[in-house]
C-alpha positions, 0 to 999 in steps of 0.5 A, spaced: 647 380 245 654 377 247 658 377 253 665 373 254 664 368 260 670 366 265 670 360 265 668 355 270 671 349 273 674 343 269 669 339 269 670 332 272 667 324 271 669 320 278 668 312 276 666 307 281 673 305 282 675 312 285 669 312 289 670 306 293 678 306 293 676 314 297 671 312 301 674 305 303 680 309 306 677 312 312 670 309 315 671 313 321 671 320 318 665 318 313 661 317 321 664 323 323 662 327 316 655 325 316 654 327 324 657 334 322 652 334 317 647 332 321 650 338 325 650 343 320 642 341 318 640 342 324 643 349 325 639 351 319 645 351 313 642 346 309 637 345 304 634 339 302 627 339 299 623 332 299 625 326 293 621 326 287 619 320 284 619 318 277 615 312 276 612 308 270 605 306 270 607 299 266 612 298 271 610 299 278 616 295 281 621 300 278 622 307 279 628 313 279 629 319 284 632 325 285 634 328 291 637 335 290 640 339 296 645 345 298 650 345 304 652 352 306 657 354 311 665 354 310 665 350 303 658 351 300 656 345 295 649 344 292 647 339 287 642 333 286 643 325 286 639 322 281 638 315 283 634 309 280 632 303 283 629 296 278 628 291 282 628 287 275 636 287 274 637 282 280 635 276 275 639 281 269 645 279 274 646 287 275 644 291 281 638 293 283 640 301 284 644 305 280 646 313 281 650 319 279 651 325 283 653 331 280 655 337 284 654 344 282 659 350 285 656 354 290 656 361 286 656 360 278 651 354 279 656 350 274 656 343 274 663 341 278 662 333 277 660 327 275 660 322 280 658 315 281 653 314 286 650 309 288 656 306 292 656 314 295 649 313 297 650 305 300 655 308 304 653 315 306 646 310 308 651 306 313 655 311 316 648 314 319 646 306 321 653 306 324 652 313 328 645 312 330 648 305 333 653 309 337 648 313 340 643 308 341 647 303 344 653 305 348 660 307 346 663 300 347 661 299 340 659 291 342 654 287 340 653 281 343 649 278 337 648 282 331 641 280 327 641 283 320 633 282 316 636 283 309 642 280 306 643 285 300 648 291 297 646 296 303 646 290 309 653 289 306 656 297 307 652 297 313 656 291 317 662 293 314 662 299 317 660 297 323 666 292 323 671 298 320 670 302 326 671 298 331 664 294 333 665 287 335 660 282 335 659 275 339 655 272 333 652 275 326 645 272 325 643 273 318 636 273 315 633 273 307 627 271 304 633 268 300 636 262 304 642 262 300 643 269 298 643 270 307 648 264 308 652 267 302 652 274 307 654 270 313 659 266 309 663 272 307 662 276 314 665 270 318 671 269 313 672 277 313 671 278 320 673 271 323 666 270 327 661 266 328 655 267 323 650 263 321 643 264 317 636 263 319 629 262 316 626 264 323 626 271 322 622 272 329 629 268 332 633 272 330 631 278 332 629 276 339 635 273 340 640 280 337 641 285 341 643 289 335 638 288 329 639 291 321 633 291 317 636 293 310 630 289 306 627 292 300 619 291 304 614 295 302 609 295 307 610 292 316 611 286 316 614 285 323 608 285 328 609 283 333 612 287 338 613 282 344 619 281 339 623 287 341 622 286 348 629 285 350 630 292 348 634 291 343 638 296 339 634 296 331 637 300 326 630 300 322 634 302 315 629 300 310 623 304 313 617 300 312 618 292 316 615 295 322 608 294 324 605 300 329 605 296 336 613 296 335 614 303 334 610 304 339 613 301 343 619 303 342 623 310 342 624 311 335 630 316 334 629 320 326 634 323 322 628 329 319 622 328 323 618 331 317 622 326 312 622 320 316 614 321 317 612 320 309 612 316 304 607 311 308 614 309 312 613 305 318 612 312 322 608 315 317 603 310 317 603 310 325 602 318 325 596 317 320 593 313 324 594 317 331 594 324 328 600 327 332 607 325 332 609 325 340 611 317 339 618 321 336 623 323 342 627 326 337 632 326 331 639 324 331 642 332 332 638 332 338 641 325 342 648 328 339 647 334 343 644 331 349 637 335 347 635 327 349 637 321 351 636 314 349 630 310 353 634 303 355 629 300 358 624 300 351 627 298 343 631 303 341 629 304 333 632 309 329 628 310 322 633 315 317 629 316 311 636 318 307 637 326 306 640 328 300 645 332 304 648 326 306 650 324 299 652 331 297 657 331 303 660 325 302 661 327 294 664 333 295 669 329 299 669 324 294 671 330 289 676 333 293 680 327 294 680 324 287 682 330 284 687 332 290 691 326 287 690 327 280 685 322 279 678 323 275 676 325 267 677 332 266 673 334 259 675 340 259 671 342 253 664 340 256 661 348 256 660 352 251 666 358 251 661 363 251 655 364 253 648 368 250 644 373 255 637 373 254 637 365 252 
């Protein structure tokens, strides 16, 4: 039996040009759509299940993940960023990560879109790092040194956004197990941003010299132990999870985006709970300091350690979407669906 379907949507490819050129435009409206979203998380108007991990027993370097979401309220998006990450494409001259995003309309559940994702993700990862160093350090948006451990494509979208949205810095430190790839970084953003950078080798330097420090590194396991390193209470964007050891954390005030997903994947804070048993060492998410539920220890490290959510991506791409096809950009493949459909298939 047969039954003639409305037809759904256009079904639209969004290239990374159109991407970037919709997200460079506005760095302090993305800030604004990830705490909104953070927002509507905490009021219980998303849905955002745990990542699922393609990996490959002969490769276990390299890996793909999916990370379905839902956000209801107002303007209801559902979809999946499916993004994959092989550390081998850096010797291949290409990125280590690449990604789409498909968004699916909310009450047929067809696909909508296609888009390139991974610059979505860099940048929905930065605008939470440039939220969380708001709440976390005060609203002068200064730093006197910034520190950045990890010289790679996310440290890039993290200080550019910083910069874009008004923060200055005394001075940019940046460290790499790559020398020349960390003094290319800081090449690159004292010429953009005309300011005194360097790059360093001592990584125990330039932490306990910054008083904003980015770990944006692609460590497996804590490799920063020493707490003594933060006692100047710095503020320390803890963006690849897993570079602390368990005395930093637990000398620090640690600020999550999700408690239940920053605490696994033998994450930092993972680690740190399984071997306490409790999770007390957490003062709270960012939703909570946005709403004054808590507020930021000075005294102590201020870390915040966000796993990355998937309704962050969906945010930013429905966004993306909007503003592509508003201006009549974006691949329409208007036979992309099946005309009619078959009941019972």
């Amino acid at each position: 039996m047969t039954d003639r379907m409305l037809q759904p949507a256009p079904f639209t490819v969004i290239g990374a040009e159109a991407v970037r050129r919709a997200l460079a435009a506005r760095p302090d409206h993305l800030v604004a759509l990830v705490r909104d979203t953070y927002l509507a998380h905490d009021a219980g108007l998303t849905v955002n299940p745990d990542s699922y991990f393609l990996r490959f027993p002969d490769r276990p370097g390299d890996r793909i993940i999916a990370l379905p979401a839902a956000i209801g309220g107002d303007d209801p998006v559902s979809g999946i960023k499916w993004i994959a990450s092989f550390p081998g494409n850096l010797s291949r001259g290409i990125d280590r990560a690449s990604a789409v995003l498909v968004l699916n309309d909310a009450g047929t559940g067809y696909p909508v879109a296609c888009l390139e994702s991974s610059i979505i993700s860099a940048a929905r990862t930065a605008a939470s790092a440039v939220l969380g160093a708001e709440l976390l350090h005060g609203p002068e948006k200064r730093a006197r040194q910034v520190a950045v451990i990890g010289t790679g494509p996310i440290a890039r979208a993290i200080t550019d956004m910083l910069f874009a949205t008004g923060w200055q810095a005394g001075e940019l430190v940046a460290h790499d197990l790559d020398l020349a790839r960390a003094t290319a970084f800081a090449d690159a953003i004292g010429l953009r941003r005309r300011i005194p950078t360097r790059a360093t080798a001592d990584i125990a330097a330039a932490i306990s010299q910054a008083d904003l420090v980015i770990f944006a590194t692609t460590a497996g396991r804590p490799h920063v132990l020493d707490a003594g390193l933060f006692a100047h209470a710095p503020t320390v964007l803890h963006i690849s999870l897993r570079d602390l050891g368990p005395e930093v954390i637990l000398s620090a005030w640690n600020l999550v985006d999700d408690v239940d997903h920053a605490l696994k994947a033998d994450t930092s804070l993972h680690l740190v709970e399984k071997a306490r048993g409790d999770r007390g060492f957490v003062a709270g998410t960012i939703a909570d300091a946005v709403h004054g539920r808590i507020v930021p220890d000075r005294s102590r490290p201020r870390i915040f350690s966000p796993f990355g959510m998937g309704i962050l991506d969906l945010a930013l791409g429905l966004d993306v979407w909007k503003t592509v096809t508003d201006q009549g950009g974006g691949v329409v493949v208007p036979d992309f669906f099946p005309r009619t459909a078959t009941l019972g298939l």
